[in-house]
C-alpha positions as CSV (number, residue, x, y, z in Angstrom):
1,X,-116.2,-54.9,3.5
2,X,-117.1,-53.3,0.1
3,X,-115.8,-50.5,-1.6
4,X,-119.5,-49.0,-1.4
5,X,-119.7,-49.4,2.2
6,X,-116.0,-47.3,2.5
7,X,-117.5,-44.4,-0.3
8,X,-120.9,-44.3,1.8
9,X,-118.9,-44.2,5.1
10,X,-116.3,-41.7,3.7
11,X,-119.0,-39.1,2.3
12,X,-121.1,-39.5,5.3
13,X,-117.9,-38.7,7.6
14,X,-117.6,-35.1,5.0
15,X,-120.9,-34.1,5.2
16,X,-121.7,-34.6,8.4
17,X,-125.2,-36.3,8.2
18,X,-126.8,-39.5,6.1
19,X,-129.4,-36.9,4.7
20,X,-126.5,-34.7,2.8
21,X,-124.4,-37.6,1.9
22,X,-127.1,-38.9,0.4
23,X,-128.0,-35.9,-1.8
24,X,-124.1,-35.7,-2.4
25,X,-124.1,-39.4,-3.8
26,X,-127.6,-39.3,-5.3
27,X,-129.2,-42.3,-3.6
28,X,-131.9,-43.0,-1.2
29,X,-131.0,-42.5,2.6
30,X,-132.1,-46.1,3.8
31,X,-129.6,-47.4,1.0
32,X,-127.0,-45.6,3.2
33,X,-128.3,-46.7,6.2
34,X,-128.2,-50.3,5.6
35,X,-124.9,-49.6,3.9
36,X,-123.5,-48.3,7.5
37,X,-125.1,-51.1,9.5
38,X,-123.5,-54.0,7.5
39,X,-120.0,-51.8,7.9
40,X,-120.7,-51.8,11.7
41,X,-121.1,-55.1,11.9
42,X,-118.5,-56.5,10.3
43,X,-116.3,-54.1,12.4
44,X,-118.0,-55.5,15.6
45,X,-118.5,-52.1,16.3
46,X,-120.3,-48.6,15.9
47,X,-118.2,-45.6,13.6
48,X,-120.5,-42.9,13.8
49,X,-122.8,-41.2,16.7
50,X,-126.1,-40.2,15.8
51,X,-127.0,-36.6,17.2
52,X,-130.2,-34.7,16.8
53,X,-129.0,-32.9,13.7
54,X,-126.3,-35.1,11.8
55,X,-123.9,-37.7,13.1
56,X,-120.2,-37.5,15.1
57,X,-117.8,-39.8,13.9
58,X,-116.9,-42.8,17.2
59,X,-113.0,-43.4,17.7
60,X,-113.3,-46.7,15.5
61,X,-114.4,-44.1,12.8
62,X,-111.9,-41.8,13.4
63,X,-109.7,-44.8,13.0
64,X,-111.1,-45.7,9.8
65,X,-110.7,-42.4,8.0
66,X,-107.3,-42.9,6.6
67,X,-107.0,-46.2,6.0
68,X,-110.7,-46.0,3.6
69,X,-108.9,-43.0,1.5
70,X,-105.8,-45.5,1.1
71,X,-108.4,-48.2,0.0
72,X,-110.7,-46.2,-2.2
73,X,-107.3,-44.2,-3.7
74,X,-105.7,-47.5,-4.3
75,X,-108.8,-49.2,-6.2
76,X,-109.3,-45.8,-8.0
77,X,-105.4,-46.8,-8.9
78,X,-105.8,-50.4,-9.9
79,X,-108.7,-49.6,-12.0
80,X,-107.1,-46.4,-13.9
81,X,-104.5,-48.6,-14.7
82,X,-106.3,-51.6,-16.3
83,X,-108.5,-48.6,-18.2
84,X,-104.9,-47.5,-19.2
85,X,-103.6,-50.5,-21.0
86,X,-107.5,-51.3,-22.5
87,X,-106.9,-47.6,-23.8
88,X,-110.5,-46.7,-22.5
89,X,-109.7,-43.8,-20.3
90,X,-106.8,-41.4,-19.9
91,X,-107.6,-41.2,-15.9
92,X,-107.0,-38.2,-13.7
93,X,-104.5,-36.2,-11.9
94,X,-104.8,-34.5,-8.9
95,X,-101.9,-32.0,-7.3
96,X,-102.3,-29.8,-3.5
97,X,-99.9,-27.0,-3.8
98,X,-99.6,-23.7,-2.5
99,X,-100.9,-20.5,-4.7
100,X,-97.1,-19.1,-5.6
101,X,-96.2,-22.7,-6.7
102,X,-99.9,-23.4,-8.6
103,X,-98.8,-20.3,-10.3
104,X,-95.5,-21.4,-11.3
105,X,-94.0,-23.5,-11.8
106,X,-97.2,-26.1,-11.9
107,X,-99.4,-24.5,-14.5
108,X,-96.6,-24.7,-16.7
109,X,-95.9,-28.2,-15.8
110,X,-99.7,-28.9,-15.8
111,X,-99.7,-27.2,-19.3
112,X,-96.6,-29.5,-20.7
113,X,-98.6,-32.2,-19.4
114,X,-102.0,-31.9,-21.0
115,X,-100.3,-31.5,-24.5
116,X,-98.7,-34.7,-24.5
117,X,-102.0,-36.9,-22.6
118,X,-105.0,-34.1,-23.3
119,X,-107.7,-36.6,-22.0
120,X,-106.3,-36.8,-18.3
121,X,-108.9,-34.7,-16.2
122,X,-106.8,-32.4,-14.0
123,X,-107.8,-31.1,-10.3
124,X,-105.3,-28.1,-8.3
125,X,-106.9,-27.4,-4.9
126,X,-105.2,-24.8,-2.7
127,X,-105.2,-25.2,1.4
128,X,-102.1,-22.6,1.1
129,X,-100.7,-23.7,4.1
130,X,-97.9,-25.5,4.1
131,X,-98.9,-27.8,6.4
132,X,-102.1,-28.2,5.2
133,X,-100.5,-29.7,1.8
134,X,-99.0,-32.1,3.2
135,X,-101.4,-33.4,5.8
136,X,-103.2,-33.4,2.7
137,X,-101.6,-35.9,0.9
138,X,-100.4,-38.2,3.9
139,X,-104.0,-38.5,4.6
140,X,-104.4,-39.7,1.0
141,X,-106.8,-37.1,-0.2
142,X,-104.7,-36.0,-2.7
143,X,-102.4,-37.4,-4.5
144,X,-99.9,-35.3,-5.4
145,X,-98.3,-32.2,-3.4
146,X,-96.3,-29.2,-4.2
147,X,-95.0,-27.1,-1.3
148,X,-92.2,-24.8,-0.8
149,X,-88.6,-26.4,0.2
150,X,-88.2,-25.3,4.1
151,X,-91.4,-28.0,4.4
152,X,-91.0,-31.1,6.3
153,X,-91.6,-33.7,4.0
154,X,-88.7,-35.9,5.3
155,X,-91.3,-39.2,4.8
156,X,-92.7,-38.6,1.6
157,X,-91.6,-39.8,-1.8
158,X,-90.5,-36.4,-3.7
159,X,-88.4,-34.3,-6.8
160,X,-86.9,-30.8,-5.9
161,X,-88.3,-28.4,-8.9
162,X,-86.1,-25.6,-10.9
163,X,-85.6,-23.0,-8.9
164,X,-87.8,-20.0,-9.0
165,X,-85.8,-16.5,-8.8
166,X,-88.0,-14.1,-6.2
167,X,-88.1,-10.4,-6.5
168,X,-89.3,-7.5,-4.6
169,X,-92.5,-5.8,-6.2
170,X,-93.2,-2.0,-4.7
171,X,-96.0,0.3,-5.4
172,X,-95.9,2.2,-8.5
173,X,-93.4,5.8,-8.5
174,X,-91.1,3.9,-5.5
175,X,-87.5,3.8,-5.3
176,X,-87.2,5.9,-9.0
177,X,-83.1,5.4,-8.7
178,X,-83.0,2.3,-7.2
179,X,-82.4,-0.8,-10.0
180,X,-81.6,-3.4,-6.8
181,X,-82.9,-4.3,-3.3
182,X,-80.1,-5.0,-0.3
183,X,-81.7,-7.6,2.4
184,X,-81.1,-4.2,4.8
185,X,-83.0,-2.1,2.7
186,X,-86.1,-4.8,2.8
187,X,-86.4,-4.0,6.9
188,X,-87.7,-0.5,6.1
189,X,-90.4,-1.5,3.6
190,X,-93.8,-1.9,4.7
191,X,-95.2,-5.1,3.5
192,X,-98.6,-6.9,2.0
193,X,-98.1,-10.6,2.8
194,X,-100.4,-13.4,3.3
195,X,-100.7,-15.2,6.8
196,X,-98.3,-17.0,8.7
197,X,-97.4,-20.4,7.5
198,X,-97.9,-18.9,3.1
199,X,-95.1,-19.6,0.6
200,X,-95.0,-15.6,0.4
201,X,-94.9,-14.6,3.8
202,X,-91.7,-17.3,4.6
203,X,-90.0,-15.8,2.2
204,X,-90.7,-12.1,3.3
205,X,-90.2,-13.5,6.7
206,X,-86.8,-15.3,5.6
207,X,-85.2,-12.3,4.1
208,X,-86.5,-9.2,6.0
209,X,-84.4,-11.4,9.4
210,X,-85.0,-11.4,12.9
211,X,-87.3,-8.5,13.9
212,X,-89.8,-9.7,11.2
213,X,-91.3,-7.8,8.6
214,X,-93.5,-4.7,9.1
215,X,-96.9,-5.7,8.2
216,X,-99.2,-2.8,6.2
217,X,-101.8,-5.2,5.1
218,X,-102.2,-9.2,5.9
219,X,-104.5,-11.1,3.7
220,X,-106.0,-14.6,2.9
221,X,-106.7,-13.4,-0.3
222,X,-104.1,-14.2,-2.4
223,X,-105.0,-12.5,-5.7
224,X,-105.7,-9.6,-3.4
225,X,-101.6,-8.8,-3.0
226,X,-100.8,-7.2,-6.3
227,X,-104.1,-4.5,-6.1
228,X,-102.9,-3.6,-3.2
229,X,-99.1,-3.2,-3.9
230,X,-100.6,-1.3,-7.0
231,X,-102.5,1.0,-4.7
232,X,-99.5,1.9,-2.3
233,X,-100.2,0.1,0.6
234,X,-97.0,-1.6,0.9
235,X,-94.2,-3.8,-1.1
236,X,-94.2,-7.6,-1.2
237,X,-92.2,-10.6,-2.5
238,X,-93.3,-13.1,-5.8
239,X,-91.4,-15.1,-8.1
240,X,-90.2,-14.2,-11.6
241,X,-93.4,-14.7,-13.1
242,X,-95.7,-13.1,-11.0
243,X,-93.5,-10.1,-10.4
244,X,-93.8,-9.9,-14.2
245,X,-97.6,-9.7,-14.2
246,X,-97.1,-6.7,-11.4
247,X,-94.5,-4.8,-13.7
248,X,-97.2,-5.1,-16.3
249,X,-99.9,-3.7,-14.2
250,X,-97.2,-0.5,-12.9
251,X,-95.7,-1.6,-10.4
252,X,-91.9,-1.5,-9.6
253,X,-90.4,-4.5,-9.7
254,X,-86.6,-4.7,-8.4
255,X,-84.3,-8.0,-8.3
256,X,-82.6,-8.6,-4.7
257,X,-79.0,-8.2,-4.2
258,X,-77.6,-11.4,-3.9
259,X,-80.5,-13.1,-5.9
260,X,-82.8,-15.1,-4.1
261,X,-83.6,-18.7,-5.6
262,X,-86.7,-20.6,-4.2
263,X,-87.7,-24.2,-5.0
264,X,-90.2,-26.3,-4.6
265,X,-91.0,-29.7,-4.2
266,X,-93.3,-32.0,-5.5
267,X,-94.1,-34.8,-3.6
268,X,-96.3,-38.1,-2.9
269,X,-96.6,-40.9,-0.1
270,X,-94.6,-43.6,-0.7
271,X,-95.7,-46.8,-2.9
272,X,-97.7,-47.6,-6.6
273,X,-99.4,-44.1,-8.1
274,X,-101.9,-43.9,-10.3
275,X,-101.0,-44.0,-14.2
276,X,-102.1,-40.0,-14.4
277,X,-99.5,-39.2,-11.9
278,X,-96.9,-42.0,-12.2
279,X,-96.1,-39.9,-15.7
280,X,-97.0,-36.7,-14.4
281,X,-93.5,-38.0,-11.7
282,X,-92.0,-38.8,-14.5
283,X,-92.2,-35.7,-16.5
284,X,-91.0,-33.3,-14.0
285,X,-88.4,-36.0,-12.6
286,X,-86.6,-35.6,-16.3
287,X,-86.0,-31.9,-16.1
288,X,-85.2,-31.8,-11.9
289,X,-82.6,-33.8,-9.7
290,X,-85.3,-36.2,-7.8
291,X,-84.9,-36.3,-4.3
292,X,-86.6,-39.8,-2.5
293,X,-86.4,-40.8,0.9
């Protein structure tokens, strides 16, 4: 089979129909089409049912899925790394991680990065969930993942990170004498917290203990936390840095007593990465212990 045949059958697989993966690829239905049929028969058998209104992938599809990613990652590799040593393109990296990591420790990293190899193109996406970061990259639609350390990631390649010290962040005018936060005194806070399953709510849930926090406000929207810390609906936990950007906007920030330290990880399926990421690995593996399984 052909590497065209795999990208036609991939996109047609996301989109749901040969008419949109078509207009996602920019070429002419029937070349799709005949693309598909030649796939199908050298399968010796059908991937995709055609509906009314789109197509449903068969159970030979469904079977293919994973295994085309692996393909069309691992020529995406091969050729990124002969661009590499003609010195014709830089390649690209691309990282899964949760919001609290993207914000740090990986734009730093990111940062650190891009100043030593500024023409590597660099994607962050965000499922948020944990779970969903690392289905993300087992499934070989990203490369690289960055997830908090109470993940399973027991069969993935991966580097613990520095560890990220978390404080409580309280509306503006609380706790005037306080200049610490007990893990008792976190069970009588109301909180703003993101879903089950977030790098911020396991951490809330971790510390606040066995009757679980009280939950004020529960949102998906990440950036929407701090506004409404700011605007007294309840407290919430974030690392250093973000708890710094809160301080800045009024609101209380006070350390926990003992300190809390958070890591994350940043991991990959095992075997060759691209050039982009190999040194990416390499970068953060010099300043963390690496961790591989």
């Amino acid at each position: 089979m052909e590497r065209r045949e795999l990208e036609y059958f991939l996109a047609i697989a996301e989109h749901g129909s040969f008419t949109a993966a078509a207009q996602a690829l920019h070429v002419a239905q029937p070349s799709l089409s005949h693309a598909i049929r030649n796939l199908e028969h050298e399968l010796g058998g059908k991937v995709f049912h055609r509906l009314p209104h789109g197509v449903a992938l068969t159970a030979a599809g469904e079977a293919l899925v994973e295994p085309a990613r692996q393909v069309m990652r691992d020529l995406s590799t091969a050729s990124a790394s002969v661009r590499r040593v003609l010195g014709l393109s830089a390649g690209r990296l691309d990282v899964v991680a949760q919001t609290t990591l993207a914000v740090d420790p990986l734009a730093e990293l990111i940062g650190a990065f891009l100043r030593a190899h500024p023409k590597v193109a660099v994607t962050v996406s965000d499922p948020e969930l944990g779970a969903d970061v690392t289905g993300t990259v087992r499934a070989g639609e990203c490369e690289l993942g960055m997830v908090d350390t109470e993940q399973s990631i027991d069969d993935l390649a991966n580097v613990v990170l520095r560890g990220r010290e978390i404080l409580a962040v309280l509306p503006p005018g609380s706790a005037p004498e306080r200049k610490t936060l007990s893990r008792s005194e976190l069970s009588t806070l109301d909180w703003v917290t993101t879903p089950r399953g977030t790098a911020t709510r396991a951490v809330i849930e971790d510390m606040v203990g066995a009757n679980g926090p009280a939950v004020a406000v529960e949102t998906t929207h990440h950036a929407m936390v701090v506004p409404l810390v700011l605007a007294g609906a309840g407290a919430t936990l974030l690392p250093q840095l973000m708890a710094r950007d809160a301080a800045a906007r009024g609101a209380v920030v006070l350390p926990l007593r003992p300190r809390v330290i958070r890591r994350g990880v940043l991991f990959w399926r095992p075997g060759p990465l691209s050039p982009a990421a190999a040194e990416f690995v390499r970068m953060v593996g010099a300043s963390a212990e690496p961790r591989r399984r």
